[in-house]
Every structure is written in C-alpha cells, then in structure tokens.
C-alpha positions in Angstrom: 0.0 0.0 0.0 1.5 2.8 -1.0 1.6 6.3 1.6 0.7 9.4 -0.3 1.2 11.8 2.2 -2.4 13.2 1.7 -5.4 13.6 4.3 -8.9 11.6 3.9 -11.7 14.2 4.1 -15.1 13.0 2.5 -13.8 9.5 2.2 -11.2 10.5 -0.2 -7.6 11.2 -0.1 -6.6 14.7 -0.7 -3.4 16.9 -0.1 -3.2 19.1 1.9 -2.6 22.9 0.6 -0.8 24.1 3.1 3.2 23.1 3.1 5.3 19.7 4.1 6.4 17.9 6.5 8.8 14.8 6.5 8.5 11.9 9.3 11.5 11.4 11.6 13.1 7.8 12.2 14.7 7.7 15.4 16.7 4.9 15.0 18.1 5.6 11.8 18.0 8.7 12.6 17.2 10.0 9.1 13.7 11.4 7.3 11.5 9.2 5.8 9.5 9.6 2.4 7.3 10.4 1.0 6.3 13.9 2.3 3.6 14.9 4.2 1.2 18.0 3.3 0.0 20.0 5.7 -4.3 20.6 5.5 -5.4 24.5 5.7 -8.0 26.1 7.5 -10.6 25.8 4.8 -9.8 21.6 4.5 -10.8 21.4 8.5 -13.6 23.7 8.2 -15.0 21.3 4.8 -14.5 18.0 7.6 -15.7 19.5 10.6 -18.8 20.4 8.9 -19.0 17.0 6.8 -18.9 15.4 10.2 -21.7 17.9 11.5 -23.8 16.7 8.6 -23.1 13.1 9.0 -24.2 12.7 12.6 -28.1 12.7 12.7 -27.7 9.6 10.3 -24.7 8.1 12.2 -26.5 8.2 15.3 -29.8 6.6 14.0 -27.8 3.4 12.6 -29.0 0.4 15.3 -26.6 -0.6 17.8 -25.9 -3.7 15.4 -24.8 -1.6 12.3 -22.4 0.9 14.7 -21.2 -2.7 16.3 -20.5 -4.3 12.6 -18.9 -1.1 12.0 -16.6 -1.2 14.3 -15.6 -4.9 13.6 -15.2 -3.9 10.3 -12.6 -1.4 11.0 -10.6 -3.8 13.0 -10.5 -6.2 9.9 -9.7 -3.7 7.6 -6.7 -2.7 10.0 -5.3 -6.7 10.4 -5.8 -6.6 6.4 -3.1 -4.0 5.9 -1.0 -6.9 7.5 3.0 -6.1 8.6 3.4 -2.8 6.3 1.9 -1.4 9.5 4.2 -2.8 11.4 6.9 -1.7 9.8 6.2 1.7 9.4 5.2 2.0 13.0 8.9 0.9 13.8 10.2 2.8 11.7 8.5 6.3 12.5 8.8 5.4 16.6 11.9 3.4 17.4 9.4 1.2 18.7 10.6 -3.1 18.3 8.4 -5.0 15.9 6.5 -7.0 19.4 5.6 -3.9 21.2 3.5 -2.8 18.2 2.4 -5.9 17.3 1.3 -6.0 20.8 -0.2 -2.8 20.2 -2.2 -4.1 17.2 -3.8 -6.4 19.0 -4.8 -4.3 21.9 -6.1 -1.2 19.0 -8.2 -4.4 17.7 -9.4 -5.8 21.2 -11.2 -2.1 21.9 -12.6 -2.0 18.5 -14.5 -5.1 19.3 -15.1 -4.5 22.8 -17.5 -1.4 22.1 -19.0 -3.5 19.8 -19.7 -6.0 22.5 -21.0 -2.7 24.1 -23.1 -2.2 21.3 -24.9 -5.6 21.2 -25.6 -5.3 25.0 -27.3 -2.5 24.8 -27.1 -1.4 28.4 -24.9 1.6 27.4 -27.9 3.7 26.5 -28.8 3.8 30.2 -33.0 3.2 29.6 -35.2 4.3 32.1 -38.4 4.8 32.2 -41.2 6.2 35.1 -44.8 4.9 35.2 -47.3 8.1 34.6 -49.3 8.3 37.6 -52.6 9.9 36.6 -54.3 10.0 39.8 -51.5 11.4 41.9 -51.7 14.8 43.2 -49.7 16.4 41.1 -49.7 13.8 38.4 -46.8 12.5 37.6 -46.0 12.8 33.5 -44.9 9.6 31.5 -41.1 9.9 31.4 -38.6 8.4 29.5 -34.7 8.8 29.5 -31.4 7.5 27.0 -28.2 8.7 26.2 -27.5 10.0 23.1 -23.9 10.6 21.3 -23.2 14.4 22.0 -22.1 14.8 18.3 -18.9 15.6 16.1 -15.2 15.1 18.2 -12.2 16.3 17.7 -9.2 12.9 18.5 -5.6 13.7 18.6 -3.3 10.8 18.0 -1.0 10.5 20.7 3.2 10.5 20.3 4.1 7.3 22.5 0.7 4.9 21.3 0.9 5.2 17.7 -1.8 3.2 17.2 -3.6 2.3 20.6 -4.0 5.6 21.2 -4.3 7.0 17.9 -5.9 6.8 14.9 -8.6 4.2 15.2 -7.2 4.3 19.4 -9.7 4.4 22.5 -11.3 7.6 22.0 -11.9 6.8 18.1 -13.4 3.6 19.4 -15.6 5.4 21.7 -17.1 8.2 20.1 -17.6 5.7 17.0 -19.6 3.5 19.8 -21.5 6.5 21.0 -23.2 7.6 17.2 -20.1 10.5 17.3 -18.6 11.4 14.0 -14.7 11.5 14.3 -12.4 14.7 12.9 -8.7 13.0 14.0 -5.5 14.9 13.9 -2.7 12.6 13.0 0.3 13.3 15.0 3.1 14.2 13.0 5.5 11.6 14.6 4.1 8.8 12.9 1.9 10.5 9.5 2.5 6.7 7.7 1.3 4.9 10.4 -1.5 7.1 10.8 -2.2 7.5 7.2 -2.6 3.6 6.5 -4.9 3.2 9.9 -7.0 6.2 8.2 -7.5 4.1 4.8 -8.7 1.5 6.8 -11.0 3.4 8.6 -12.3 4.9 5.4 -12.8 1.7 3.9 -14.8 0.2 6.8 -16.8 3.9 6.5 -17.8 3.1 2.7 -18.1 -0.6 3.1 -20.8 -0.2 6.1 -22.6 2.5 3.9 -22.2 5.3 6.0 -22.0 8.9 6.0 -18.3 9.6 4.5 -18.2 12.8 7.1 -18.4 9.9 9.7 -14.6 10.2 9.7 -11.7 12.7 8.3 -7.9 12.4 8.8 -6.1 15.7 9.5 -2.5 16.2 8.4 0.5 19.0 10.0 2.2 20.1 12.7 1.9 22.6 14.6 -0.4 24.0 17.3 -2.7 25.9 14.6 -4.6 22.8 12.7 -5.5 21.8 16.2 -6.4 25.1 17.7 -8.5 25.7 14.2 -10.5 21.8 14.9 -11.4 22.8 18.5 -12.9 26.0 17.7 -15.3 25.3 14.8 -18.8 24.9 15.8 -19.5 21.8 14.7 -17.3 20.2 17.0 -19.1 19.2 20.4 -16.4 16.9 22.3 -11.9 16.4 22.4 -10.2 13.6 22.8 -6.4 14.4 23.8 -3.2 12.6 24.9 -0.2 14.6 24.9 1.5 17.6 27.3 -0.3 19.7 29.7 0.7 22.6 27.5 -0.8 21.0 24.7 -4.0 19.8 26.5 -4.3 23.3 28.7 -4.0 25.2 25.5 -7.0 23.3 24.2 -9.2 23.8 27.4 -8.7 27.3 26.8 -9.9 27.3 23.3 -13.0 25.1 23.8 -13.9 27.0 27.2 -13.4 30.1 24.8 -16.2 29.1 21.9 -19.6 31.0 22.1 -20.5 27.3 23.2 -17.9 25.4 25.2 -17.5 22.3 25.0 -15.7 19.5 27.2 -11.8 18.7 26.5 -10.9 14.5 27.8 -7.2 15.3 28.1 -4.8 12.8 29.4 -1.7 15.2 30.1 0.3 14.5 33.0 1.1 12.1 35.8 3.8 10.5 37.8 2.2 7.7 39.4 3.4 7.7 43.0 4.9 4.4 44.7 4.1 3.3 48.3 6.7 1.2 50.0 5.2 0.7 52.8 7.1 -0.5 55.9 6.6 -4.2 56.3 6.6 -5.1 52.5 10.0 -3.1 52.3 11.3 -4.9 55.1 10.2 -7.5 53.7 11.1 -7.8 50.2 13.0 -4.4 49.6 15.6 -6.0 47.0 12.9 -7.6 44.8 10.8 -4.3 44.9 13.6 -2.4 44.1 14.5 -4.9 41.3 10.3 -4.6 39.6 10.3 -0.9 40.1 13.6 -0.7 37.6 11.9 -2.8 35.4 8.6 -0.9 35.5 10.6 2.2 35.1 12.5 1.6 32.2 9.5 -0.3 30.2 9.4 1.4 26.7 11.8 4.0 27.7 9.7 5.4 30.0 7.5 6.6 27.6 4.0 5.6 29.0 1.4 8.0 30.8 1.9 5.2 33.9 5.5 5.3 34.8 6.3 5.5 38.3 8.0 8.9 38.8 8.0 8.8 42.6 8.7 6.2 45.1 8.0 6.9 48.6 9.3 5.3 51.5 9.8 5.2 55.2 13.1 5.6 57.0 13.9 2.0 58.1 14.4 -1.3 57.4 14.4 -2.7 53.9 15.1 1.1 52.6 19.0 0.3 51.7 18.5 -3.0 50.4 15.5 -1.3 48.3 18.1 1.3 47.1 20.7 -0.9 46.6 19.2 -2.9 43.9 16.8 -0.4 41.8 20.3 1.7 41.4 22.5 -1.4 40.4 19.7 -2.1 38.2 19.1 0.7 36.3 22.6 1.5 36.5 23.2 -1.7 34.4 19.9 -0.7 32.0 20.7 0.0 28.4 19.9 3.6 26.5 17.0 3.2 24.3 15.8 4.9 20.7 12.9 7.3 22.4 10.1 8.3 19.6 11.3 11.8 18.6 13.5 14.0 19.0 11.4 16.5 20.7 10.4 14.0 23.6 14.8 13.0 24.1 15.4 16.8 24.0 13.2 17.1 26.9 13.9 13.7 29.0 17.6 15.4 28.9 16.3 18.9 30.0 14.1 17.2 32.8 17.1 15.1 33.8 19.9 17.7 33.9 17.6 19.7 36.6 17.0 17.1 38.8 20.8 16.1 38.9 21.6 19.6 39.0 19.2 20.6 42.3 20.8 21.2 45.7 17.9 19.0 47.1 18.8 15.8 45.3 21.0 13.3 45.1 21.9 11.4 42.1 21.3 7.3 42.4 21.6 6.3 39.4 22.3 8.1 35.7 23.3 7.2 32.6 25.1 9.3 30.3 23.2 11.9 27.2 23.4 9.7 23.9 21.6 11.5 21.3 17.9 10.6 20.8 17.7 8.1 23.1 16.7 7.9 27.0 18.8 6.4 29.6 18.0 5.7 33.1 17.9 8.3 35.8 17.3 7.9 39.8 17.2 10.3 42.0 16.9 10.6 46.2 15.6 13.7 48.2 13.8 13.9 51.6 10.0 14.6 52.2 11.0 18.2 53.4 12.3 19.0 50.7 9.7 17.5 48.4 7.0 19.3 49.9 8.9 22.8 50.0 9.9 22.3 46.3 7.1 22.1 43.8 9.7 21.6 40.9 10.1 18.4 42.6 6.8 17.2 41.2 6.9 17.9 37.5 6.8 14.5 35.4 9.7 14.0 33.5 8.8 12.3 30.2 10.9 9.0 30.2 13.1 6.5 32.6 13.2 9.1 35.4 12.1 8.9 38.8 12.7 10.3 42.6 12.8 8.7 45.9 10.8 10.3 48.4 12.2 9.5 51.9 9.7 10.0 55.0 10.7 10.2 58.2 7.3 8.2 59.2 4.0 6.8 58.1 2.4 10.3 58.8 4.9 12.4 56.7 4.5 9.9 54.2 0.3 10.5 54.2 1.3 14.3 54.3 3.0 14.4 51.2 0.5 12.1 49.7 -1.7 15.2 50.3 0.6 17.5 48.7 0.7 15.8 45.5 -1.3 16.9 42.1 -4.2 14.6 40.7 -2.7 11.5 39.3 -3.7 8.3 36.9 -2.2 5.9 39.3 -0.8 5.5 43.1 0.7 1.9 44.0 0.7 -0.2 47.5 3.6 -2.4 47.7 1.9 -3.5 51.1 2.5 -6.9 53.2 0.0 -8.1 56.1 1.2 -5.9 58.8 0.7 -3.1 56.5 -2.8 -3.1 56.0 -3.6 -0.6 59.0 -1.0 2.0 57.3 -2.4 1.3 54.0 -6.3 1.7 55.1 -5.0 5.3 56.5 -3.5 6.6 53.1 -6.1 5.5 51.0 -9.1 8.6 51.7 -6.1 10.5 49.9 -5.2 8.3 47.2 -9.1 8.0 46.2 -9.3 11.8 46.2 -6.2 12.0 44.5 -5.6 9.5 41.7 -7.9 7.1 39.0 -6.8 3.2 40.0 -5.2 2.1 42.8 -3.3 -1.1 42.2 -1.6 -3.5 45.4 1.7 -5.3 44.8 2.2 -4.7 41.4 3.4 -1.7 39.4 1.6 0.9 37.2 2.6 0.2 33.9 0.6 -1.5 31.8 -3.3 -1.1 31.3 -5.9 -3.4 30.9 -8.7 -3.1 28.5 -12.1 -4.3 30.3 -15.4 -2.7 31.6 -13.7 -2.3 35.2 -10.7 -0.6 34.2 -10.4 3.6 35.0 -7.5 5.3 32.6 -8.0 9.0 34.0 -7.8 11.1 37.7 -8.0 14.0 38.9 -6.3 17.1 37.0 -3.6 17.8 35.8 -3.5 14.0 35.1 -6.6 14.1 32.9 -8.6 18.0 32.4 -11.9 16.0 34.1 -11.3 13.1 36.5 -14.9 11.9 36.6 -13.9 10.3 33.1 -11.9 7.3 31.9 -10.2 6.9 28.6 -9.9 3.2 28.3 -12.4 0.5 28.8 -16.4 0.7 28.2 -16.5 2.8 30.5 -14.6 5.5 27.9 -17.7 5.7 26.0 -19.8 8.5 28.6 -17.2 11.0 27.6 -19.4 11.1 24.5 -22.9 10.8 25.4 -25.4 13.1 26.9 -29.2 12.1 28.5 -32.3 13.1 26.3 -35.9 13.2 29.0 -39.0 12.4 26.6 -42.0 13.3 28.0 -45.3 12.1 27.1 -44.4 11.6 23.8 -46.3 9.4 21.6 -45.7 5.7 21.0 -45.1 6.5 17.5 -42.0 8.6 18.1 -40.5 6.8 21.2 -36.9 5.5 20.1 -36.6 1.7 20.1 -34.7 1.5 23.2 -37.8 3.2 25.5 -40.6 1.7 23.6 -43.0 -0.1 25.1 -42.7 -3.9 25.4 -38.6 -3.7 25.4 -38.0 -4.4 21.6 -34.2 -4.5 21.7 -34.2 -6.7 24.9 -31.9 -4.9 26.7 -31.5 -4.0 30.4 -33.4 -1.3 31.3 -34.1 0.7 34.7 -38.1 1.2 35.2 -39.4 2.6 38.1 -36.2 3.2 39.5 -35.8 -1.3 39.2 -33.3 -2.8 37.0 -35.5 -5.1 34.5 -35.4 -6.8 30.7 -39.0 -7.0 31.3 
C-alpha cells in the first residue's frame, strides 16, 4: 500500500494545501518519504462540517450496524497486514512485538465497544410509570443517552496506534453515534495514514456517511487550535502535554459554546513502599520498580516517577538494587526528537538541584533515554514544587519519610494522578487503610503489589484522575467505560408511542436491560 502523504476528508484522499512535512526515524535517525502536506484552515472547516452533517444519520444506525462497523474497521486494520508494522517501527523506534502487541490491543477495543453495542445497556433506559391520579400527576417519562455529536481525537506520540488513529477515543465516540475529525500526530503521519485508509474503507463498506470520519495532516499547534474551535465540533479527545491539553481547554472554554476537552496530560504515578513489604522484600521491589521504570523508555502516561518510603528497614536494600539495576539498563531509541530533547532537559535539573542526590544516571546519547534515579527527603519534596513535575521518560525520585504520617502528608501535597501503587504486606494493612481517603481523592486506579505500567482493557478498568493527570477526572479513557465521555441524556415526555426511540418503547423491543421505576429489569 502505498503512503501518499495526503489527508482523507469526505472519504477521499486529498493533499493538503498548506506546506510539508517529513516523518522522523529515530533509530536511523534520518527522514523518511514520502512527504507529508499540511491541510489548511478551509480543509478542516469542509471536515468539521461534513462530520456535522453526517451525525443525525450516524446516530440513527442500530446498535448492530455501529457494532459491525466497528468490527469492520478492526479487519480492515489486520488486512493491511505487517506494512503497519513496519512503518510504525520505523516512524517510533518502537521493536516489531511492542507494536504488534499494540495491534492487538487497538483491535481488542474495536471489538469490545462493539460487544458494548450488542448489550445495549450503554444507552442507560429508564423509564417512570405516569401516575394519573397522583396529586400532582406525575407525567410519562422516559430517558437514554445520546452521542453528544462531532469530536475532535488527537493521535497520541508514544501509542501510535492504541491511542491514535482508530485508538480508545476513536473507538468510543464511534460506539456513542459520534462522528470523528482526527489529527494525526506528525510523529508517525504513515502509520496514521494507513490506519486512516482503513478506517475509510470500513466507512464506505458499512454504507455510512463519508463525514463519519476525516484524517487531519500538519504540525503545529494551529490545525489543532482551528479543529477545536469550529462549531460543529461538540467533544476532544487528547493525549499529549499539559501545555498541549491546557491550550486546548482554553480554546474550547473560549467558543460562544464550550464544549468539554478529555485530556490525558500529566502524571507520575506515586509508589508506596510501605514499611513491612519493604522490610520485607526491599531487593525484589527495588528490582520490579527498575523494570517498571525503564518499560518502553519510559515513555507511558503510567511510569512510576515517585517512590516513597519510610526511613527504616528494607530502605537500603531497596536502594541498593533499583540503582545497580538501572545502572546496568541499556539507553533506548525514544520516539522523537522532541520528547529525548526534553527527557535530557528534565534530567539535567534534577541532577543539577541542591535537594537531590543522584542514584543512578546514565550518560546523554543523542535521541535516546537512559536511566535516571534520583533521592531527596519529604522536606524538601514538599517545599519544592519543581520536585513534582513529570519528567517524560526512565526518570524517577525517591521520596524518603521520616514516618508513616509524613509519608500520608505528602501524599496530600501531590497533584491529581492516573495511578498511586501499594507495595503492602499483612502488617501493612492498617497503614495502608489510612493513606487510601487521599489516594481515592487523589488519583484514577489504585493497584496492590504490582506496578503501574501496563493497562488493561475491560469494563472495570479507569484510565483518567483527577487534573492535571486528565482535564476532568470523573472520566476514563480506556475501557467501556470511555464511552460517557461522548454521550449526553435526552428526557421524553409524554411523547407518543409513535416517536418513542426503540430502546424506550413499550414492550422492550431491543431486549436490553433497562431501569423502570427506579428497578433494573429486561422486562
């Protein structure tokens, strides 16, 4: 299959008219062809308002058609076979079984919402019995969710395809009736171009509205700024910086009609060692937390970028091995230049601040990420808020308490967060109970005994918390439960039989789980 370089607006390719861009390989450090062109302000406006158009007949299609929809895009994506694979590698440094990996995960969501779809109890049904004789009488009411309309999806830089084209918010706001208007990221433009085709196919195959879905081509901050603000647009889907996602808050809260920005931006996962499980098993901890850390370079929204422990036994032994270990870790290709420029940056301040002391540290090699490990005390963490800041790659701080409550104290001090771990033994539990009112106020999933990285796809499973680690922490961006980010409830009262959607008729058509007088029933 051949890359063009072009966007997809109205199911077609087309070039952009603005000007060109190359992609970057990281390894080979060299650009790649063909070259990219950049869409204008007129080619968003023209998709943005194609996917306006298309939306009252995308969100009519039955739960079954949106379902084989979304099957159909996953088969169109396994159908491009390894070209995918090996342009992926190629525009993100990324080895052939992480993306493979990847594949298969961007395919599992597809299919999940679809499973979703053919459940039906994502529409949320309920209905209330009119009570005539009541005094006041109480109305016949109805309720469903709807999709809220057009989004806006930015690819992400570090899941070129989990998180990207046809990634978890795609998936979603297909699921939810929501037309799509995605900004490829210019790290990986191939990759993103041959997911777009596929998308595009399973659009015209499924004989729906080509405005369902457009692929947006460029760099910089304009194209997206330009997307966010047109009218059309009623939702955003975002993975990247806080600048980038703050910047887009601000435009959508600036619209005649804002509209709500999901942003996934920043996060560094705190690690409890908790006394007895350090005591305990402080070598082996330290041993899985250097692993975790240095897990695809770093480069995941989950990294643990803090450890925090308590003065005492296990601590050394702890140290000890997660230094030898990253100490002894290899430098790794990271997926641009951009992101190694400001690992390096976020490194040489930490080494460089009076209040730390170096662990562990590899030396710069150009575009690529190497270990870093870093030690202050919990007065100093909490008096220096540069302290905080995520640092984009294999880095991470130890935060040493001088007790159980200084370590629940800076617990408190610490910004909203996707993840908080519990490496926590049986004579822990008590200390654990006491840290966890902050850690639920405080962060998205709380995980025992394990380590952050690495997210499961299911119906259970929260990828969000509270800002600046997502813009609205009442949301998650991976599993079913991803899919409320694009729907909004619709109240029909005493309407007429006749123009009652399926899903609140009378008599339960679709069979699905619905919620009548306030009881859960298929009835």
């Amino acid at each position: 299959m051949t890359i063009t370089g072009e966007a997809i607006i109205d199911g077609v390719q087309e070039r952009g008219a603005g000007g060109s861009f190359q992609a970057w390989n990281p390894t080979a450090r060299e650009h790649l062809e063909p070259s990219f062109h950049m869409v204008t302000p007129e080619q968003i406006d023209r998709a943005c308002a194609l996917a306006g158009a298309a939306f009252d007949t995308f969100r009519a299609t039955s739960d079954e058609q949106r379902a084989q929809f979304l099957d159909t895009v996953a088969e169109q994506i396994l159908a491009i076979g390894d070209e995918l694979i090996e342009r992926a590698m190629a525009e993100s440094g990324l080895p052939r079984v992480r993306l493979e990996g990847e594949r298969g995960r961007t395919v599992g969501q597809l299919r999940l919402f679809a499973t979703l779809l053919r459940e039906g109890s994502w529409q949320d049904a309920r209905l209330d019995t009119p009570l005539p004789e009541r005094a006041p009488p109480r109305p016949d009411l109805r309720m469903r969710l709807i999709g809220v309309g057009p989004v806006a999806v930015f690819a992400a830089s570090n899941f070129p395809l989990a998180f990207s084209v046809a990634g978890g918010d795609t998936a979603s706001a297909f699921a939810a009736g929501c037309p799509v208007v995605l900004k490829a990221h210019s790290s990986h433009p191939g990759t993103s171009e041959l997911v777009g085709r596929a998308v595009s196919k399973a659009v015209a195959e499924c004989g729906l509205p080509a405005g369902v879905f457009a692929l947006l081509t460029g760099t910089g901050n304009g194209i997206g700024q330009r997307l966010v603000a047109h009218p059309a647009i009623q939702a955003v889907g975002f993975t990247g910086s806080r600048s980038g996602g703050t910047a887009l808050m601000a435009v959508a809260a600036a619209r005649k009609q804002p509209i709500p920005v999901y942003a996934e931006m920043s996060s560094i996962n705190p690690v409890f060692l908790l006394p007895q499980a350090l005591a305990a098993r402080g070598d082996e901890i330290g041993k899985g937390f250097a692993a975790s850390l240095t897990l695809g370079v770093g480069q995941f929204c989950t990294n643990p970028g803090l450890v925090l422990a308590v003065e005492g036994p296990g601590l050394e032994a702890f140290v000890k091995a997660a230094s030898e270990a990253l100490a002894g870790s290899q430098h790794a290709v990271m997926l641009n230049q951009n992101i190694a420029d400001s690992y390096r940056k976020g490194v040489d301040a930490l080494a460089g601040n009076e209040a730390v002391t170096t662990l562990a540290c590899l030396d710069h090699q150009e575009g690529k990420g190497g270990a870093a490990f870093f030690r202050t005390s919990a007065d100093e963490f909490l008096k220096r808020h540069e302290l905080h800041e995520e640092v984009f790659g294999p880095a991470s701080v130890l935060v040493v308490c001088r007790d159980a409550g200084q370590m629940r104290e800076v617990a408190e001090a610490l910004e909203g967060q996707l993840t908080a771990t519990l490496q926590v033994d049986a004579g822990d539990i008590d200390a654990a109970r006491k840290l966890l009112p902050a850690l639920e106020r405080k962060v998205g999933r709380i995980l025992a005994n394990g380590y952050p990285t690495g997210v499961e796809v299911s119906t259970a499973m929260v990828h969000g918390g509270p800002f600046p680690s997502t813009a609205d922490g009442r949301s998650t961006s991976v599993g079913t439960g991803a899919i409320s980010r694009f729907l909004r409830p619709v109240c029909y009262q005493n309407l007429p039989f006749e123009l009652l959607p399926d899903a609140l008729r009378d008599g339960n058509p679709l069979g699905i789980w619905r919620r009548r007088d306030g009881a859960l029933t298929k009835e």
